[in-house]
C-alpha positions in Angstrom: -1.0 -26.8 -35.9 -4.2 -28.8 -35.4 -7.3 -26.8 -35.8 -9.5 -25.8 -32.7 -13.1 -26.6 -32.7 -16.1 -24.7 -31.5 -18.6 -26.8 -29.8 -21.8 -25.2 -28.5 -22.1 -26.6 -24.8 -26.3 -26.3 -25.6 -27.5 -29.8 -26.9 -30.9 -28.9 -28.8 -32.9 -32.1 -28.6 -34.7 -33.4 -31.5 -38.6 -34.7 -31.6 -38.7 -38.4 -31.6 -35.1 -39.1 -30.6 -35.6 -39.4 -27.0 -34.6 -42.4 -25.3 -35.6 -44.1 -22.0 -33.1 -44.5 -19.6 -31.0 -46.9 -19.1 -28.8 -48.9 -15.8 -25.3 -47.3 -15.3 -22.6 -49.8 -16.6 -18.8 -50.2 -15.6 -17.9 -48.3 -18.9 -20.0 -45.8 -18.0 -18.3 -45.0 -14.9 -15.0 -44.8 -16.4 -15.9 -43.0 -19.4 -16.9 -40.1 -16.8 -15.0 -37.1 -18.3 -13.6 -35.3 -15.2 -14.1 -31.8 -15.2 -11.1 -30.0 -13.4 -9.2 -26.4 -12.0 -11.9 -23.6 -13.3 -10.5 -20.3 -13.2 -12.1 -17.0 -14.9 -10.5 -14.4 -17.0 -9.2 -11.1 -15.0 -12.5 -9.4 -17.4 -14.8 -11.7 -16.2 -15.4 -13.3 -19.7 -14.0 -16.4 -20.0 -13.3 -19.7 -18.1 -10.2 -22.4 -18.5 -11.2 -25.6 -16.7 -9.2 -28.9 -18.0 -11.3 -32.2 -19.1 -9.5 -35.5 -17.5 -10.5 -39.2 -19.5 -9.5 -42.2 -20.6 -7.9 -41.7 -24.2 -6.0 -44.6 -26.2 -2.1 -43.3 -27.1 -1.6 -43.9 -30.8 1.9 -45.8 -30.2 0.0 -48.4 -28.1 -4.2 -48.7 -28.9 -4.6 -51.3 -26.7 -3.9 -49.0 -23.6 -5.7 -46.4 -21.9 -4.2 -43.8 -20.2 -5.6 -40.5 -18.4 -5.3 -37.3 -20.1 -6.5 -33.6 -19.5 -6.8 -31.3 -21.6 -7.4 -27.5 -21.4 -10.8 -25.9 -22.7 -11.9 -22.4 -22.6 -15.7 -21.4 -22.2 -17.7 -18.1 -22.8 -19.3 -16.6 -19.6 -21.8 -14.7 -22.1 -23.3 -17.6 -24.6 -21.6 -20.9 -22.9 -19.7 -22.1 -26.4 -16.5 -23.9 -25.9 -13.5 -23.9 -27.3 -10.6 -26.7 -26.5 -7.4 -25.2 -26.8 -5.0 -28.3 -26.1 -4.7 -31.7 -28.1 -1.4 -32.8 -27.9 -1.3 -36.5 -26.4 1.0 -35.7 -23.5 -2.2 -33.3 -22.5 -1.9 -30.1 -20.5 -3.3 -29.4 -16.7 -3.1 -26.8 -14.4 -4.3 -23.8 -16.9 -4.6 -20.2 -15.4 -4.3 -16.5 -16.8 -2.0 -14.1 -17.2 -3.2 -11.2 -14.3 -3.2 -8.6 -17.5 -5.4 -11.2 -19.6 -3.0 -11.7 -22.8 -1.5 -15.1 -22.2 -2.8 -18.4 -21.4 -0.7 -21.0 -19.3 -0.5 -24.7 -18.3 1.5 -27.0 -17.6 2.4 -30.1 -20.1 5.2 -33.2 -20.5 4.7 -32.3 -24.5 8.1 -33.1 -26.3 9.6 -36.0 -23.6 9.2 -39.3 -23.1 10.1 -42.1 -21.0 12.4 -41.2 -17.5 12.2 -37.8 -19.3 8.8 -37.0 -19.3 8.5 -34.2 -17.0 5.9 -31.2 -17.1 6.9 -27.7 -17.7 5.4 -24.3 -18.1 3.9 -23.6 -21.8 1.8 -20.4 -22.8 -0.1 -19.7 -25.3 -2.2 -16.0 -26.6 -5.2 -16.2 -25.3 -7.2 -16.2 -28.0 -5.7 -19.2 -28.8 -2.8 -20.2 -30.9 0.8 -21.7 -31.2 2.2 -22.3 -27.4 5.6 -21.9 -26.1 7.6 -23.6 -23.4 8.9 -21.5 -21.2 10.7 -23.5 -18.7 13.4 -25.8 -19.2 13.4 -27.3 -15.7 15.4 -30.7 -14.7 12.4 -32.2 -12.7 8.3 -31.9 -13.5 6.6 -28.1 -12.3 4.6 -29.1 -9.7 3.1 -25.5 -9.0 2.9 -22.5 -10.3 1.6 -18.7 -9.7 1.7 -15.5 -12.3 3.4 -12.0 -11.2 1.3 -9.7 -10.7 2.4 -7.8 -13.2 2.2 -10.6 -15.7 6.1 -10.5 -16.4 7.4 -13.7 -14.2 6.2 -17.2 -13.2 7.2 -18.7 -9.3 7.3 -22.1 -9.8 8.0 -25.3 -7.6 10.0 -28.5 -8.6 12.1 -31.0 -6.5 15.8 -30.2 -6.3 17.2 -31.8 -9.2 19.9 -35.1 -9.0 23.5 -34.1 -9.6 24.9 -35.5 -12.5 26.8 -38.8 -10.1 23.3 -39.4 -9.0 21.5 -39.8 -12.4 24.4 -41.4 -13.8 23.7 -44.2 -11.0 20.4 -44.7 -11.2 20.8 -45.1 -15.2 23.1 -47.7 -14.1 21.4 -49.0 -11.9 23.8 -48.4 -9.1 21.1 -46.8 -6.7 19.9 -47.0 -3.4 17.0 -45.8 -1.0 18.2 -45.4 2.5 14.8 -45.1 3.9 13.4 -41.8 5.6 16.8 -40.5 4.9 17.5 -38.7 1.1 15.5 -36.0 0.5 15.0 -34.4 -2.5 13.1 -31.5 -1.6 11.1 -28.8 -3.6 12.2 -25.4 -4.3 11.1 -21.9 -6.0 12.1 -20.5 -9.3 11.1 -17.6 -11.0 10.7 -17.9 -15.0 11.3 -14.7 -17.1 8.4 -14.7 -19.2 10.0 -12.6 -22.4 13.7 -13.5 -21.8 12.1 -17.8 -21.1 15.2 -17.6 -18.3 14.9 -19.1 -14.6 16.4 -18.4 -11.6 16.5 -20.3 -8.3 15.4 -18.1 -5.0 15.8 -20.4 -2.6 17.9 -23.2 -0.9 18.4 -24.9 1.6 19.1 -28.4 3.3 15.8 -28.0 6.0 13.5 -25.7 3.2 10.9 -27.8 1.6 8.5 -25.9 -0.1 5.3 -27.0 0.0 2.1 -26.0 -2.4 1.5 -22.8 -4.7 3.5 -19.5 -3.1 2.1 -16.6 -3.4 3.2 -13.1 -4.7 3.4 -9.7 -3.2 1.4 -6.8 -5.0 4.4 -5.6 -6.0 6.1 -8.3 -7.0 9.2 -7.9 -4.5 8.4 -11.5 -2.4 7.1 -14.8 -2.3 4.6 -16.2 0.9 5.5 -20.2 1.2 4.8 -22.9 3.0 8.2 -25.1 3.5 8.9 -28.2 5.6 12.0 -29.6 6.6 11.6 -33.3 5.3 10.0 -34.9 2.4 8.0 -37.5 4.6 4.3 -37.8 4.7 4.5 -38.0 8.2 6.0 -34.7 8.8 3.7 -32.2 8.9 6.0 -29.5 10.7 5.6 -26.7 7.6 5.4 -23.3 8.7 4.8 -20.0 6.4 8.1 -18.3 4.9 8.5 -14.9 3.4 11.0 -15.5 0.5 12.8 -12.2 -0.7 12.7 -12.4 -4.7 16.6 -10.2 -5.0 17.9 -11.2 -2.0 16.9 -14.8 -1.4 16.2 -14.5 2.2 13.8 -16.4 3.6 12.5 -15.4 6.6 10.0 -17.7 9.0 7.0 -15.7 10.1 5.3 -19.4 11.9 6.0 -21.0 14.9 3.8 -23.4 15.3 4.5 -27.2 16.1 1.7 -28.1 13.8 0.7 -27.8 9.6 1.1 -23.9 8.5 -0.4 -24.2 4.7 -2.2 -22.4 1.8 -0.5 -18.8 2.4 -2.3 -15.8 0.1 -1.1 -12.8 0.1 -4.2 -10.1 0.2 -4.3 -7.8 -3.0 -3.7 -4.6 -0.9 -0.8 -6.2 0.5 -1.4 -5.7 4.4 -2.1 -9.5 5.1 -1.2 -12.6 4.6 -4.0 -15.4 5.3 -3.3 -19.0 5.4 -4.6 -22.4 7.5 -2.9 -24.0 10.6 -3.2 -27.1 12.9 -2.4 -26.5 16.3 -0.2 -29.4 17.7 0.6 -29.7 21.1 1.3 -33.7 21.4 4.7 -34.7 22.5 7.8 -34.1 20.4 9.3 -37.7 18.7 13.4 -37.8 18.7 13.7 -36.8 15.1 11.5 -33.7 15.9 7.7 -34.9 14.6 5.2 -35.1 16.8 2.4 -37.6 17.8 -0.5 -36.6 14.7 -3.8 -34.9 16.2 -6.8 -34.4 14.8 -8.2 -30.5 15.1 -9.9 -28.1 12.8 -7.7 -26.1 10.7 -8.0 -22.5 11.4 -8.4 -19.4 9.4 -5.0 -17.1 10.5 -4.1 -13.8 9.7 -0.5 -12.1 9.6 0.0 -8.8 9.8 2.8 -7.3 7.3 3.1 -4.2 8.5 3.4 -5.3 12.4 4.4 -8.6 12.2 1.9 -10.1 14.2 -0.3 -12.9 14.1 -4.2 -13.2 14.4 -5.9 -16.1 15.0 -9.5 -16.0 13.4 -11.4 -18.6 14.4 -14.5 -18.6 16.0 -16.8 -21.1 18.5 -19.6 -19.8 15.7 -17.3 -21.8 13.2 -16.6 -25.1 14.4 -15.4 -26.7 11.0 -12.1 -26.7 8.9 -10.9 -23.9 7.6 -10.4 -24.4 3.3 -7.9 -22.8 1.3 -8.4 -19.2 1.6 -9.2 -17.1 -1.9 -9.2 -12.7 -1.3 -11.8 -10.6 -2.6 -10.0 -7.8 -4.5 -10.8 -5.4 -2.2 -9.6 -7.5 0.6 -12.2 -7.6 2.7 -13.5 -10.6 2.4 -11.6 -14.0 2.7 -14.0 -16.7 0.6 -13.4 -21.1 1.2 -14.8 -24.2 0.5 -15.5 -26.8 3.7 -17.5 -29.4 4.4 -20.8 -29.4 5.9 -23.2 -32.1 6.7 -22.8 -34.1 3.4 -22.1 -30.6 1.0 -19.2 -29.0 0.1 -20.1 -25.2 0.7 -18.6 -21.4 0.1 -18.1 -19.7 3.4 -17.1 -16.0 3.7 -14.9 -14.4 6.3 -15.3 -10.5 6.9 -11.8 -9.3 8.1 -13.2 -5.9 9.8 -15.5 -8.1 11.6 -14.7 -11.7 12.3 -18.0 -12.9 11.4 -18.5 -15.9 9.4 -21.1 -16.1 6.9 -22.6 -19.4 4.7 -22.8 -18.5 1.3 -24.4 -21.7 -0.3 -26.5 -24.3 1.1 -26.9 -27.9 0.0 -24.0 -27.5 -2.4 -21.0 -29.2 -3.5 -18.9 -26.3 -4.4 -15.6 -26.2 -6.3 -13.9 -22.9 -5.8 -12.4 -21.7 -9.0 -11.3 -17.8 -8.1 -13.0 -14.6 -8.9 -12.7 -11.7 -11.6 -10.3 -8.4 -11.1 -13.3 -6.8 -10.1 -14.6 -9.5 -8.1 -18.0 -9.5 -9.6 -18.2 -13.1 -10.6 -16.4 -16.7 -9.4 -15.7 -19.6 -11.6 -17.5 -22.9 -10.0 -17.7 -26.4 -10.2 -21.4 -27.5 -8.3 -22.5 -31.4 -8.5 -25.3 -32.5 -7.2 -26.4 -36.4 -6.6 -28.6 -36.0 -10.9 -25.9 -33.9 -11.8 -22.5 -34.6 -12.9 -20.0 -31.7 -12.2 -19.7 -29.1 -14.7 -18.7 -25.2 -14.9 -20.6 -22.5 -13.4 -20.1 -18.8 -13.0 -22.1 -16.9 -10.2 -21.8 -13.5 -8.0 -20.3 -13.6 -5.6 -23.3 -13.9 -3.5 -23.7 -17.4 -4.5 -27.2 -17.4 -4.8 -28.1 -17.6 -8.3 -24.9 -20.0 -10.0 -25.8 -19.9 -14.3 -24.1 -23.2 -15.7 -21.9 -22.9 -18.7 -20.8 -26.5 -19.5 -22.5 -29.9 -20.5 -19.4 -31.9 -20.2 -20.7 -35.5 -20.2 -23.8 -34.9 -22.2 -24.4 -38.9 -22.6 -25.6 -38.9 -18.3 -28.7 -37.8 -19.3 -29.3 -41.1 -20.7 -28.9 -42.8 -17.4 -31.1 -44.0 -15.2 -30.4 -42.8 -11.3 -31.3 -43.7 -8.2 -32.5 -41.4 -5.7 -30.5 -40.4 -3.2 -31.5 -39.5 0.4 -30.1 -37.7 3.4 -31.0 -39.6 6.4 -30.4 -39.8 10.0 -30.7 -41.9 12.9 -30.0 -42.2 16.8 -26.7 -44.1 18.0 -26.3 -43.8 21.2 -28.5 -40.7 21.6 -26.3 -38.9 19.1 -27.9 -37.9 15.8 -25.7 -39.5 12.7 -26.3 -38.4 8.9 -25.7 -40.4 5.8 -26.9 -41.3 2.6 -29.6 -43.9 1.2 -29.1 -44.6 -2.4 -32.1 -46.0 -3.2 -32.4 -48.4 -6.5 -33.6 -47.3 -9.8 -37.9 -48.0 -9.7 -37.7 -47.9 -5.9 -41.0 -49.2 -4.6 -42.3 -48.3 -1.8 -42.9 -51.9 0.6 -40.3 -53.9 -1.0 -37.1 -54.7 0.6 -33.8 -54.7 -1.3 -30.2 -55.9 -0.9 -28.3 -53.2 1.3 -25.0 -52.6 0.7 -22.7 -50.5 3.4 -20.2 -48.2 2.1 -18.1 -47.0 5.2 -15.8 -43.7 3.9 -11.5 -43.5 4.4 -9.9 -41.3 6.3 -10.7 -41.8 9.5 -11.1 -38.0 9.1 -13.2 -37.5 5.7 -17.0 -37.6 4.7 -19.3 -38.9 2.4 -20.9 -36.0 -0.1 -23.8 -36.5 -1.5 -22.4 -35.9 -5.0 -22.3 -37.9 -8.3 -22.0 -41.7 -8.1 -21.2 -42.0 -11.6 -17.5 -42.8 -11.4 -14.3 -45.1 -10.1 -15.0 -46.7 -6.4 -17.6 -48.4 -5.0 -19.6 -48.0 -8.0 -22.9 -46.3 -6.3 -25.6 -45.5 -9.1 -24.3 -49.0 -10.9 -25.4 -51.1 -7.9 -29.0 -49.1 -8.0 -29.3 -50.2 -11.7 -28.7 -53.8 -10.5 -32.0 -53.7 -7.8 -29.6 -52.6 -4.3 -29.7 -49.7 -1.9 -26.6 -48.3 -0.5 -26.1 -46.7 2.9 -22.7 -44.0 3.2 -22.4 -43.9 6.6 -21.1 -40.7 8.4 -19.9 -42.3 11.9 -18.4 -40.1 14.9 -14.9 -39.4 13.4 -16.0 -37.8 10.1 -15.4 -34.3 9.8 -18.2 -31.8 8.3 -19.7 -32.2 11.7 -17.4 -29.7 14.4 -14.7 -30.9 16.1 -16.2 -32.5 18.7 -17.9 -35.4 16.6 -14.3 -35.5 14.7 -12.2 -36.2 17.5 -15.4 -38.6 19.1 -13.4 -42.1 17.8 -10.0 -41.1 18.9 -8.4 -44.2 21.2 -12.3 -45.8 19.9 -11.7 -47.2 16.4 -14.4 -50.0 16.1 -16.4 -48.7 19.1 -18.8 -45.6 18.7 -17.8 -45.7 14.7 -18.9 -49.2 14.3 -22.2 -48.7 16.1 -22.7 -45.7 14.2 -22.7 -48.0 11.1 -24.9 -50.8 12.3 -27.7 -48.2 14.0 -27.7 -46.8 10.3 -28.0 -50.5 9.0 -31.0 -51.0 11.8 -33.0 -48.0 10.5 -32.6 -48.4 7.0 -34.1 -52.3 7.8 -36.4 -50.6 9.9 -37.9 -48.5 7.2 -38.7 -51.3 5.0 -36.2 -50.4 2.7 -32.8 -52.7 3.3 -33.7 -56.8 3.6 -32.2 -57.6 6.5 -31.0 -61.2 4.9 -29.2 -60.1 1.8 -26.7 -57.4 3.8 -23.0 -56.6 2.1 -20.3 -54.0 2.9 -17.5 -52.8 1.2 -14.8 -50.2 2.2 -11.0 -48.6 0.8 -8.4 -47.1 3.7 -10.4 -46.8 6.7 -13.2 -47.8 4.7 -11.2 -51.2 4.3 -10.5 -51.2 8.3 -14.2 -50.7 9.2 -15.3 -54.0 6.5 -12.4 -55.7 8.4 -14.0 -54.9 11.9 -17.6 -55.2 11.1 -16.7 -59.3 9.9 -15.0 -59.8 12.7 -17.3 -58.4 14.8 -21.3 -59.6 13.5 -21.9 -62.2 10.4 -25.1 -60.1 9.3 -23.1 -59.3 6.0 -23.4 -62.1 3.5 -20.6 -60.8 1.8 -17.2 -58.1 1.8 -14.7 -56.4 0.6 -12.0 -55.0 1.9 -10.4 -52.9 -0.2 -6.3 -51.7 1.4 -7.8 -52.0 5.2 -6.0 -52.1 8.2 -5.8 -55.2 9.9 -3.5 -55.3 12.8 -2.3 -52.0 13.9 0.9 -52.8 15.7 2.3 -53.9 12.1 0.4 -51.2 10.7 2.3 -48.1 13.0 5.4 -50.1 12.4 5.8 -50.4 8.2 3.6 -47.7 7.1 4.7 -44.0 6.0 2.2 -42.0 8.5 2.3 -43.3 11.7 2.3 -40.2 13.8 -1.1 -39.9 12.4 -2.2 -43.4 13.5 -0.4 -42.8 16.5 -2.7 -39.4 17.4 -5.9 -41.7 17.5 -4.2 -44.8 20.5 -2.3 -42.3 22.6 1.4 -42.2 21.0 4.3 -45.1 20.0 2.7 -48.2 20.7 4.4 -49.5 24.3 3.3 -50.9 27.4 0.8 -48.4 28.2 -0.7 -48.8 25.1 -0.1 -51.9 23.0 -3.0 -53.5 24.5 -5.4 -50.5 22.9 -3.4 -51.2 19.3 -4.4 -54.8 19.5 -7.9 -54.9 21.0 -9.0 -52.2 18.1 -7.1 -54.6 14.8 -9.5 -56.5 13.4 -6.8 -59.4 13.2 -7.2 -59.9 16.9 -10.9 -61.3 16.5 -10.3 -63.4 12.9 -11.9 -66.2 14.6 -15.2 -64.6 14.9 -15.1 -64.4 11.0 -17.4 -66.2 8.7 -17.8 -63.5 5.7 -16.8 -64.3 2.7 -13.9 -61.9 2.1 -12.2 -60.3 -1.2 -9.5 -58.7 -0.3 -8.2 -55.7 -3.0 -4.8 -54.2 -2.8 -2.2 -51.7 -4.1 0.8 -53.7 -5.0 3.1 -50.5 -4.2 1.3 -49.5 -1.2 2.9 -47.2 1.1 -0.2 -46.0 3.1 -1.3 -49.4 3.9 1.4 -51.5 3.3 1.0 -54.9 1.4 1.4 -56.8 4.7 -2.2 -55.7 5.8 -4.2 -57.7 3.5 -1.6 -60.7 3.7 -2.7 -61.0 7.2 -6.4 -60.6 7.1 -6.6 -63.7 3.8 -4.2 -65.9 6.0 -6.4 -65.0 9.3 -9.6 -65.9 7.0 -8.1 -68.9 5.1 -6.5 -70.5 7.7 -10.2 -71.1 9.2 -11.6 -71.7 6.6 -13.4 -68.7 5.8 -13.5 -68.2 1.9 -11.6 -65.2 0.5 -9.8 -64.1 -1.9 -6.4 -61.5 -2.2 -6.0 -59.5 -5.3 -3.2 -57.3 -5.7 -2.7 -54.5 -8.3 1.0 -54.3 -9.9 2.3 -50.6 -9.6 -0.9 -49.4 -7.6 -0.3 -47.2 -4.0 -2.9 -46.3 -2.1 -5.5 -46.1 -4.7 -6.0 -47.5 -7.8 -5.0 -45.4 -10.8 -4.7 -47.5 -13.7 -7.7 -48.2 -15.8 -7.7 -51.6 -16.2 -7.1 -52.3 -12.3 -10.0 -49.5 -12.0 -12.7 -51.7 -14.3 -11.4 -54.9 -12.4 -12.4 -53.9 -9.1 -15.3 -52.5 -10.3 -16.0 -56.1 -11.6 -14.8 -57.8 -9.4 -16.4 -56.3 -6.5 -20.0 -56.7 -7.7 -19.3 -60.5 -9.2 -18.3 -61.3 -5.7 -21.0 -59.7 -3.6 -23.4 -60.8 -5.8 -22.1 -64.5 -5.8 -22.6 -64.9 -2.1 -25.8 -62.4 -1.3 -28.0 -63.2 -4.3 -25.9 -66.2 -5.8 -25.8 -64.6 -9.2 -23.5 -65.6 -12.2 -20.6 -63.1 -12.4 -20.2 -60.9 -14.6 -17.1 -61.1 -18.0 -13.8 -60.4 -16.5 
């Protein structure tokens, strides 16, 4: 067994030593450690979080791949302890309820088509670990007994023995939005390290963590019919642990999710989406866009209450029970913070528990005195935290990437302007030595989704590579445009059958003021999106040539294509009234940037997922023919393996890279940098 180290989480500095800061390189960003899953001891004491980098395996140097591994921290001096080190690294960790075990999950001991994650424990002072499940595909999720002696967990219905034998082969097939191998609950023994399978089912996907009963008789779930993205008809089960019933206490059309049982056992609380759109042939419905809702299920009576409020007009986040059940704590966004609401059940009142905070979640103590945290701040990377549970006075425990205080920053501003008599919010990354009278190169970072926000966090990481450009002289603007949440449902729902119309102006008003103010020189203007990020660049070139440069990183180019090839297009379909048809088609290709190409003069790079399901790879294929074609220079780079996002490291550093060497090129006509 390899020996644990103890590692104060207090640096002491040392006369003399200091160093000035310094610009924010690509390495830097991906040399981030991510700081993941905090959860507190049932006494309060301690803390698991896991600790996600970049690590070399020792078969293959040359590589990097991303590994987490579990750590323990002390509530009452802040030393840490890291408890895993095996090179297949360990996620997921949580306690025992009765405080004796550790658990996580890990792929230790496989390799290759086997390398699936199971369930290990471990004492929790530390020690050897055990696996305790055997199961034929990865855990995906997992929740403790109460009573500490069984583990549900979820995994995908395993292949029958014809099935694996063909895919070994190589005699397989994909018969699209057809085979589904759905997820299901088991219940792990922890003494006897036995499993048995509670429930079935040909139209019973379980989705998420379930939750237990206090006394350990049933499950809570959420469960779909399908596999598909698209299909977001789950609804909240009540799964019998003997008898394997499952019985459906939700009826409605739209997402039921997150189900958690209270500790007295009277309630069950959990999020919906209320869908009311028309119902497709294969029984989906046209997306919508609402704010989840807080509801309540009465166990005793079997009723349903539905606890939102006009005095809470933003989503509802996973909900977490104080032990005496009074109190239902979340996370949601708010303005450009993630913060900690509370919800009194005798009541109905909502009540703000942190302000100008991004807040991580990470559960609460038997006793509910004190809640494990993650908080970030734009000068302060995430680490650990442990507050009351009033929130008011957070006491950090963790210095996890110790070398950011080397960095030089720059500031970061919440700002807000007029468009069209409504008041939008984003944020002004200002360069490092911002003075006062001098203009700067402005770049414009429009956010995914449509239906996320921009946070005013940590821009020391993968993406658009924020506190690097400030090193480099630039300002950034992260636009929040009608359509983001954090702002009430109203200003969500304000771009729907209007993408490129109140959203764009949103972005250019925010362009004008930040040019007003001196700060952004109106000549040396660049933008730069992913997802609907990608879609807005895409617009905002066809649309004005005040950007000198873009990129567009897996945009949407012409919707009609887009509805028709990509896995979610009852959600595109919730923002242009339905299928696309003859009432409608004209709305799909008025609103794809493709259908105004020839307006184009940007220079365009163009960054894709190879494996892109989301945005398929016939998006950015367009856009660089539309471009080329007129002789608009661009460039298409595509990222073997990738989806959506990019998740290997190399691909990572290369946009990075790449995006910077080619802004630069065009707005300031520098030299690129080594690729």
């Amino acid at each position: 067994m390899k020996k644990a180290y103890l590692v104060m989480a207090c640096l002491v500095a040392m006369p003399g030593l200091a160093a000035a800061a310094r610009p924010v390189t690509f390495e830097d960003m991906l040399a981030m450690r991510r700081v993941e899953a905090p959860v507190i001891s049932p006494d309060g004491a301690y803390v698991l979080y896991a600790v996600r980098q970049w690590e070399s395996p020792s078969r293959d140097p040359q590589r990097k791949e991303a590994r987490s591994q579990v750590w323990r921290v002390s509530v009452a001096d802040g030393s840490t302890r890291q408890l895993t080190f095996d090179e297949a690294g360990a996620n997921a960790p949580a306690w025992s309820p009765d405080g004796r075990f550790i658990s996580f999950l890990s792929a230790r001991g496989s390799s290759g088509e086997d390398r699936r994650a199971q369930i290990w424990l471990m004492p929790a002072d530390g020690g050897e670990s055990r696996k305790l499940t055997d199961s034929k595909d990865a855990v995906i999720a997992y929740e403790w007994s109460p009573d500490s002696k069984r583990i549900a967990f979820v995994s995908r219905e395993p292949e029958t023995a014809d099935e694996e034998a063909r895919r070994k082969r190589g005699d397989d097939r994909r018969i699209f939005e057809n085979e589904f191998r759905r997820s299901h609950i088991w219940v792990a023994d922890v003494a006897a390290g036995t499993s048995d399978r509670v429930t079935e089912g040909p139209v019973f996907g379980v989705r998420g963590t379930p939750s237990w009963s206090p006394d350990g008789a049933r499950l809570a779930v959420a469960a779909a019919p399908t596999t598909l993205v698209r299909d977001d008809r789950s609804d909240i089960y009540l799964v019998d642990i003997a008898s394997r019933a499952a019985d459906k206490i939700t009826t409605n059309a739209g997402p039921d999710t997150a189900p958690r049982w209270s500790p007295d056992g009277r309630t069950i609380a959990f999020t919906s989406e209320t869908n009311r759109n028309p119902e497709w042939p294969d029984g989906t419905r046209t997306g919508t866009v609402v704010n989840s809702r807080l509801i309540l299920y009465d166990v005793a009576s079997h009723t349903l209450k539905d606890a939102s409020s006009p005095q809470f007009d933003l989503l509802a986040g996973d909900p977490v029970w104080t032990p005496d059940s009074r109190r239902i704590l979340f996370t949601t966004g708010k303005s450009v913070y993630r913060e900690v609401f509370a919800y009194e059940v005798a009541t109905g009142r909502y009540e703000q528990l942190t302000k100008n905070q991004i807040v991580t979640l990470g559960g609460l103590s038997r006793d509910g005195s004190r809640a494990a945290l993650l908080l970030e701040s734009a000068t302060a990377a995430p680490n650990v935290y442990v507050s009351d549970l009033a929130m008011t006075s957070p006491r950090r425990l963790t210095t996890v990437n110790p070398e950011a205080s080397e960095f030089a920053l720059g500031e970061a501003e919440v700002i807000r302007w007029k468009s069209d008599g409504v008041e939008i919010e984003g944020i002004l990354q200002k360069p490092v030595g911002y003075a006062p009278g001098t203009r700067y190169p402005l770049l414009v970072v429009p956010h995914g989704g449509p239906t996320g926000a921009h946070l005013n966090s940590f821009r020391v990481g993968f993406g658009d590579g924020g506190q690097h450009w400030a090193g480099q002289g630039w300002a950034v603007l992260y636009p929040n445009p009608r359509g983001s949440t954090n702002y009430g449902e109203r200003f969500m729902t304000a771009n729907i059958d209007d993408w490129g119309g109140r959203d764009f102006r949103d972005v250019m008003t925010g362009v004008d003021a930040v040019v007003a103010r001196g700060i952004g020189d109106p000549d040396r203007l660049a933008i730069e999106g992913w997802s609907y990020g990608g879609y807005m660049t895409a617009w905002a070139i066809t649309q004005t040539n005040r950007f000198k440069a873009a990129m567009v990183g897996a945009g949407i180019i012409n919707l009609v294509s887009m509805y028709a090839t990509n896995d979610m297009p009852n959600y595109l379909a919730g923002f242009f009234r339905g299928v696309p048809g003859a009432a409608n088609l004209s709305l799909y290709l008025e609103r794809s940037p493709l259908s105004h190409a020839a307006r184009a003069t940007t220079p365009t790079l163009i960054l894709h997922g190879g494996n892109d399901e989301r945005v398929p790879i016939g998006q950015p294929m367009e856009l660089y023919r539309a471009l080329r074609d007129r002789g608009v220079a661009a460039e298409l780079v595509f990222y073997p393996r990738e989806g959506h996002g990019l998740t290997e490291y190399f691909h990572q550093l290369d946009r990075l890279r790449r995006q910077f060497d080619w802004i630069t090129k065009y707005v300031e006509r520098r030299r690129p940098t080594s690729q």
